[in-house]
C-alpha positions in Angstrom: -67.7 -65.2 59.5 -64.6 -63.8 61.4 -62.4 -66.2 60.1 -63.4 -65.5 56.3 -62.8 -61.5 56.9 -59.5 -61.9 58.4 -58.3 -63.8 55.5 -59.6 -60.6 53.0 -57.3 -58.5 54.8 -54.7 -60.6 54.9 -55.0 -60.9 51.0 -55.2 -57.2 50.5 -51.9 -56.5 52.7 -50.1 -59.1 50.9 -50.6 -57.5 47.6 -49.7 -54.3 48.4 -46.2 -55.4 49.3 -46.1 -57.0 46.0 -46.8 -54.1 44.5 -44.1 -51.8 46.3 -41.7 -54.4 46.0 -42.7 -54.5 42.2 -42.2 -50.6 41.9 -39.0 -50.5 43.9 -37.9 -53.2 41.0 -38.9 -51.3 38.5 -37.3 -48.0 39.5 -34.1 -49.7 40.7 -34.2 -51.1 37.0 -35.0 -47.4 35.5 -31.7 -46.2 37.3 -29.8 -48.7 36.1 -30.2 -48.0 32.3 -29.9 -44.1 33.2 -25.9 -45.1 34.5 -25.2 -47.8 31.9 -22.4 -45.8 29.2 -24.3 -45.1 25.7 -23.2 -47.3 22.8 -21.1 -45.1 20.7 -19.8 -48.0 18.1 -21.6 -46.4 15.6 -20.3 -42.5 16.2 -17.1 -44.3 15.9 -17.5 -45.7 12.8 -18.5 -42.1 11.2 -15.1 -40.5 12.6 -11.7 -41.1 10.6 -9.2 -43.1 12.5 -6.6 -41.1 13.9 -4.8 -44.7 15.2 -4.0 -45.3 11.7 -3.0 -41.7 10.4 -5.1 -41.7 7.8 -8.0 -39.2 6.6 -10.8 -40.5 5.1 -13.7 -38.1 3.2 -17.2 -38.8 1.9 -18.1 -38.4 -1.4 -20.0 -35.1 -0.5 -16.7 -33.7 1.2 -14.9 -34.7 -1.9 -17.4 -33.1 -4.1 -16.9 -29.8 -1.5 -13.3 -29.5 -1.5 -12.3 -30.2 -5.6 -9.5 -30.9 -4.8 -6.9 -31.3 -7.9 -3.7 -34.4 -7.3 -0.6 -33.8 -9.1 1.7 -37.3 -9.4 5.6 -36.5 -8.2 7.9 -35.9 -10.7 11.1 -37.3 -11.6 13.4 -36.2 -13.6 16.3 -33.6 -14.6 15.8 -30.4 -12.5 17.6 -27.1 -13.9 18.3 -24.6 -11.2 16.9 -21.2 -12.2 17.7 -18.1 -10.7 16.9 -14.6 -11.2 18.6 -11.3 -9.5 17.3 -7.5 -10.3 19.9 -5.6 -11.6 20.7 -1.8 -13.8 22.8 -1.6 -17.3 26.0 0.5 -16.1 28.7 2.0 -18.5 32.0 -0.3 -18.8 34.3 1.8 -16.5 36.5 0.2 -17.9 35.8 2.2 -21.1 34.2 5.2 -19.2 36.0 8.9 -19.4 35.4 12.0 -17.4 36.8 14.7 -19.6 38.2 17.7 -17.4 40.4 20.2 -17.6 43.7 20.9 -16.2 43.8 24.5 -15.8 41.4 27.3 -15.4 39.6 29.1 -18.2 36.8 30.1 -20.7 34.6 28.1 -22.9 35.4 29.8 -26.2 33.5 26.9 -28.2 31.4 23.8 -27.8 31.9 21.4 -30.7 30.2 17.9 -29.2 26.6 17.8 -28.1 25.1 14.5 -26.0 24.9 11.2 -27.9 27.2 12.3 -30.8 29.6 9.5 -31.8 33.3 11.1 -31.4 36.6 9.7 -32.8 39.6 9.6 -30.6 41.8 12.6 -30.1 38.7 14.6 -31.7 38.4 18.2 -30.8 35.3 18.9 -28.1 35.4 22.1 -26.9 37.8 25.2 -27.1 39.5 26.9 -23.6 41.2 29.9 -23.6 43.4 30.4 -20.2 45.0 33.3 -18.6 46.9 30.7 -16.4 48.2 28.9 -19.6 49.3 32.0 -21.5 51.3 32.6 -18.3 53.2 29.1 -18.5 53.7 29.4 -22.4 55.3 32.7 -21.8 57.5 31.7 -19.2 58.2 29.0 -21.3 59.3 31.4 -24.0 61.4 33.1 -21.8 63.3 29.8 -20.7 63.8 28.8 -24.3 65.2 32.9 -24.7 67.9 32.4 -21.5 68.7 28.9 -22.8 69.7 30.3 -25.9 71.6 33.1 -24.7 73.2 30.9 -22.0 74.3 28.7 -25.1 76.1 31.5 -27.1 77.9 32.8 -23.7 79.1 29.5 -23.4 80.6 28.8 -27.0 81.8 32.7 -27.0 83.6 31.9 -23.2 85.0 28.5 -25.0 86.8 30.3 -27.9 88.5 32.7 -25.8 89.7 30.3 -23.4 91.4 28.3 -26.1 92.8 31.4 -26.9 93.8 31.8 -23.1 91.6 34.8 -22.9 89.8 33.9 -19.9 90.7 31.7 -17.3 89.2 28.0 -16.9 86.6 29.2 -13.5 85.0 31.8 -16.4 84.7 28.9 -18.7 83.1 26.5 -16.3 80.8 29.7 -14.9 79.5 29.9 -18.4 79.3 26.6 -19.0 77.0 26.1 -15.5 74.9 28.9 -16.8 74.2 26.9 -19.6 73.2 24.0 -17.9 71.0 26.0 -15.6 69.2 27.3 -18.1 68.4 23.9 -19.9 67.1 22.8 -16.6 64.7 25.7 -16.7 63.7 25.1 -20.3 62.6 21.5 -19.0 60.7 22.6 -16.0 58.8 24.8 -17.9 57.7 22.2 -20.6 57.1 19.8 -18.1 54.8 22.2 -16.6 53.2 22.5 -20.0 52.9 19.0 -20.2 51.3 18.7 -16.7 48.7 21.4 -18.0 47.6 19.2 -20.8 49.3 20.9 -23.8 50.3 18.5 -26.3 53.6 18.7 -28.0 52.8 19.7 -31.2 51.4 23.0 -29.5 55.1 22.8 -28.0 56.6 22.4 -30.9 54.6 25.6 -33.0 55.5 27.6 -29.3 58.9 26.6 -30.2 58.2 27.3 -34.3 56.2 30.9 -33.8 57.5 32.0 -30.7 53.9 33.2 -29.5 51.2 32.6 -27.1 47.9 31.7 -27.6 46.8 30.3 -24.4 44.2 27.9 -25.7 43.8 24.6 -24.7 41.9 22.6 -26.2 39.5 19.2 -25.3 39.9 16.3 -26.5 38.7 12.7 -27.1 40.8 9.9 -24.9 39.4 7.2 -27.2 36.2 6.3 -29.7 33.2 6.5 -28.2 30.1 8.8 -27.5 29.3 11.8 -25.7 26.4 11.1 -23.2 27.3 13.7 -20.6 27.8 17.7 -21.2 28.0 19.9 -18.5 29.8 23.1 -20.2 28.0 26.1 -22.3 30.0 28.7 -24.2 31.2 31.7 -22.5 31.1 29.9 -18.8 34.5 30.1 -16.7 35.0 26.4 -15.9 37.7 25.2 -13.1 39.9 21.6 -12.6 37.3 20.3 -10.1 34.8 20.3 -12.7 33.6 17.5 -15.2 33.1 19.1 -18.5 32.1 16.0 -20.7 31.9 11.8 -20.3 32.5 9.9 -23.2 31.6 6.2 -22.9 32.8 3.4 -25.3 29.0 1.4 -25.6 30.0 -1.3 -27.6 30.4 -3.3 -24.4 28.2 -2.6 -21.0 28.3 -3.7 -17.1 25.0 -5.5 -15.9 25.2 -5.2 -12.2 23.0 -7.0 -10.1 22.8 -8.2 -6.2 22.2 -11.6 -5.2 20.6 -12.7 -2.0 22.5 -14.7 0.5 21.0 -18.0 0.0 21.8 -17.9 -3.7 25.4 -17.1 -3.8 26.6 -20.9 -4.0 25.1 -20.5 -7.7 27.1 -18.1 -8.7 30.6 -18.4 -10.0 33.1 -16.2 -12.1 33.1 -16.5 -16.4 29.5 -18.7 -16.3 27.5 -17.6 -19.5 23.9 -15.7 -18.0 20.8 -14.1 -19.8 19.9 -10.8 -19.4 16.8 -9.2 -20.1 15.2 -5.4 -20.0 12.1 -3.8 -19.1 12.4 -1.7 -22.7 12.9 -5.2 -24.7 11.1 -7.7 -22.7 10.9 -10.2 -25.8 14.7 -9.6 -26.2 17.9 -12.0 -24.5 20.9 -10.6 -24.3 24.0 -12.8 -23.4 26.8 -12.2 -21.3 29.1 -13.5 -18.8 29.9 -13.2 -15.4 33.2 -10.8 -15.0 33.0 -10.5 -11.4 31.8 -11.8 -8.3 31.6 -9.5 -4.8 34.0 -10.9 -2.2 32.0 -9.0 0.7 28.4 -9.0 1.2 26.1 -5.6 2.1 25.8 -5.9 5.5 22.4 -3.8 5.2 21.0 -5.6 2.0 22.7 -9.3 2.7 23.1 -9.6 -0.8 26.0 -9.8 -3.4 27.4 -7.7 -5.7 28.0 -9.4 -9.7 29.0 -7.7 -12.0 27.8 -9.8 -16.2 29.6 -8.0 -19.1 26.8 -7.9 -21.9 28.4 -7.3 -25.9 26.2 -4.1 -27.1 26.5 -3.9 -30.5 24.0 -2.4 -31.6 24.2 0.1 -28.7 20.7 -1.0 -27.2 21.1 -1.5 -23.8 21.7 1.9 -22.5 23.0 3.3 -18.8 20.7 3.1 -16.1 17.8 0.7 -17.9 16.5 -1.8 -15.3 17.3 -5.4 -15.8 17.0 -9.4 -14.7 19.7 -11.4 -14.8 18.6 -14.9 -15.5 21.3 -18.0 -14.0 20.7 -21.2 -14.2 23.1 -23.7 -12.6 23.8 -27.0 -13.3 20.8 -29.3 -14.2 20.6 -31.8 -11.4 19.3 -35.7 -13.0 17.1 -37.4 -11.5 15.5 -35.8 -8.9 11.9 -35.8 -7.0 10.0 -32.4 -7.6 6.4 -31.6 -6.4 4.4 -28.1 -7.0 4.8 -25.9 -3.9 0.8 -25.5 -3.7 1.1 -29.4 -2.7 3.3 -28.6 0.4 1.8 -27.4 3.9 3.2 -26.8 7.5 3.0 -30.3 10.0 3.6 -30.8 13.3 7.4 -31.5 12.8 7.5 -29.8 9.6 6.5 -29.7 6.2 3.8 -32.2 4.6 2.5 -33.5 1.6 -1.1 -35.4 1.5 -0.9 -38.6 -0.6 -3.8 -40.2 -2.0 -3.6 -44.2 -0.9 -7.1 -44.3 -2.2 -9.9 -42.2 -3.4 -11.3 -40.5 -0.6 -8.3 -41.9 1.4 -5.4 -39.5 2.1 -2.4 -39.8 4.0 -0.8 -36.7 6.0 3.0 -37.6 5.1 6.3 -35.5 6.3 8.8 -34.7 3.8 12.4 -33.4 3.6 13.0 -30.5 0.9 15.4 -29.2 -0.9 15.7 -26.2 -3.3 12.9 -24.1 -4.7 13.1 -23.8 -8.8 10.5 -21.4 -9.7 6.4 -23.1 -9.2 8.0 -26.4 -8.1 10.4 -27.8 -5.1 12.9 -30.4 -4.9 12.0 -32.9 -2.1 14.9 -35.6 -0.5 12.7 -37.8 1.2 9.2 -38.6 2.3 7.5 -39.4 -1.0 8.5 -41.6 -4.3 7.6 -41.0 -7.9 4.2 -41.5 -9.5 2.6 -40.9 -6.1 0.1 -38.4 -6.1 -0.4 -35.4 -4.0 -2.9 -33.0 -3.4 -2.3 -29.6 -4.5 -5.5 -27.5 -4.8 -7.2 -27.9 -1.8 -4.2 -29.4 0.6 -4.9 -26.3 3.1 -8.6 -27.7 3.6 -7.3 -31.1 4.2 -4.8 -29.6 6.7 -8.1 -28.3 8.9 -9.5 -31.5 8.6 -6.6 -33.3 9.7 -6.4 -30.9 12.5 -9.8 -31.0 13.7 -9.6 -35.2 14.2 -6.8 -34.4 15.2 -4.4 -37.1 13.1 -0.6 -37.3 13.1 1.2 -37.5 10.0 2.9 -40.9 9.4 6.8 -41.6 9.8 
């Protein structure tokens, strides 16, 4: 009976050290899959692959982003540029009428925009100052004249010994002085702007009238009056302008970057705000030596042919150049192009839903597209709507463009 109990208890203590042996097992095991690294080959498989540079997109993302591919061009590239600019007068046909010598406006006979002939009368002086130098110059011609009779008088009585040779040459040195004071004060009429045939009727008439009248320096057209009748007007002041239209100065500036387009008699377009369906042609005349330190940009000058006189001073204008066409070159949209790591980028499509983060090397801008030197080759095609969003994407995995 004592031998049959002590083996029950035996029993039970056996089994429960199987049982905490068979917990420890159990929790040493539950610990063990708590440490063990989680399986991540299938995350993995979801992300793009940054190792190989490329940037894959489901067909939802696609569907999101609509993103529009444009294939590289190749081709001939002309080189377009265009510079703001204002229609000037040709200064070289460009007159500032004044006047010499003071005095009052007895007449007006021009108004703005009338059409005048050369030599054409404008307006009508009349000078104190000039009725001063025509009668001094009266009163040179009256010496001169008496000086002259002296001396033939003083020549016939010498040859008749009545006077001694040093009266003769006195005379004779009269004379001469009085010439010389005849010429000064015609010159001085001359420097007043009197022309000779009002010499010649002072001369003739042997009166003053102290006008002085304005005149036309060559065909053209009155588009500045500054004088009314009655006014007293001085030298200092300009009294009319009369511009020869038939020709006209475009003047434009051009920025820095675009001065190596430019060059001296190349044929350019012109075209103004008031005629915007209208091309004028012209050609380059001259080209600034020195650039506006304030502005960085370059004076030019285009003479445009007006014959019909409508480009008029002061309208606003583009000057249109374009350079020499360069063949064969590579061209994408600028929409297509995008800031990199190491510089600009395009995203070529290897495959749909497969684009490729690629740096490029460009060259010049021509209006909507840009010229690129290396990176891509023709017929690829890039992304242009949407390239920004792709940018973020490629950022976010974080994938290098390919070299």
């Amino acid at each position: 009976m004592v031998h049959t109990c002590l083996n029950q208890r035996t029993l039970r203590l056996f089994a429960q050290v199987i049982h905490g042996l068979a917990v420890c097992v159990i929790l040493a095991a539950g610990i063990a899959c708590e440490n063990k690294p989680a399986d991540t080959s299938t995350v993995k498989q979801d992300l793009p692959s940054a190792r190989t540079g490329l940037l894959h997109l489901t067909p939802e993302e696609l569907s999101r982003m609509q993103l529009e591919l444009v294939s590289v061009a190749q081709g001939q590239l002309l080189s377009h540029r265009e510079f703001p600019a204002t229609v000037q007068a040709n200064q070289n046909e460009l007159a500032e009428v004044t006047t010499l010598i003071r005095g009052r406006v007895m007449k007006v006979h021009v108004d703005v925009g009338q059409d005048v002939k050369n030599g054409a009368l404008l307006a009508m002086l009349h000078s104190v100052d000039l009725g001063v130098a025509e009668g001094a110059y009266l009163k040179a011609g009256a010496k001169l004249h008496e000086a002259e009779l002296a001396h033939l008088r003083a020549k016939d009585l010498y040859e008749n010994k009545a006077i001694s040779l040093a009266e003769l040459q006195r005379r004779e040195a009269a004379m001469k002085t009085a010439r010389a004071e005849v010429r000064e004060a015609q010159n001085r009429l001359q420097l007043l702007g009197v022309p000779t045939d009002e010499i010649n009727r002072l001369d003739r008439e042997l009166t003053i009238k102290a006008d002085m009248p304005l005149r036309a320096p060559f065909d053209g057209r009155v588009i500045t009056r500054n004088i009314t009748r009655g006014e007293v007007v001085e030298t200092e002041q300009k009294l009319f302008t009369v511009a020869n239209l038939t020709d006209v100065w475009v003047i434009g500036n051009v920025p820095e970057k675009d001065v190596r387009f430019i060059r001296k008699d190349q044929k350019v377009t012109v075209v103004v705000a008031a005629y915007p369906h209208a091309i004028f042609s012209g050609t380059i005349t001259y080209v600034g030596d020195v650039l506006d330190p304030a502005t960085r940009t370059m004076s030019l000058r285009v003479t445009v042919p007006n014959p019909d006189r409508l480009l008029k001073p002061e309208m606003f204008a583009i000057i249109s150049v374009l350079a020499t066409p360069s063949p064969d070159v590579l061209s994408v949209p600028l929409a297509a192009v995008q800031d990199g790591p190491a510089g600009k980028m395009v995203f070529v499509q290897r495959e749909p839903g497969v684009f490729e983060p690629r740096p490029i090397k460009l060259g010049n801008e021509e209006g909507d597209v840009i010229r690129v030197l290396e990176g891509v080759k023709a017929g690829e095609q890039v992304v242009t709507k949407g390239s920004f969003a792709l940018k973020s994407e490629m950022e976010r995995y974080k994938i290098e463009p390919s070299l």
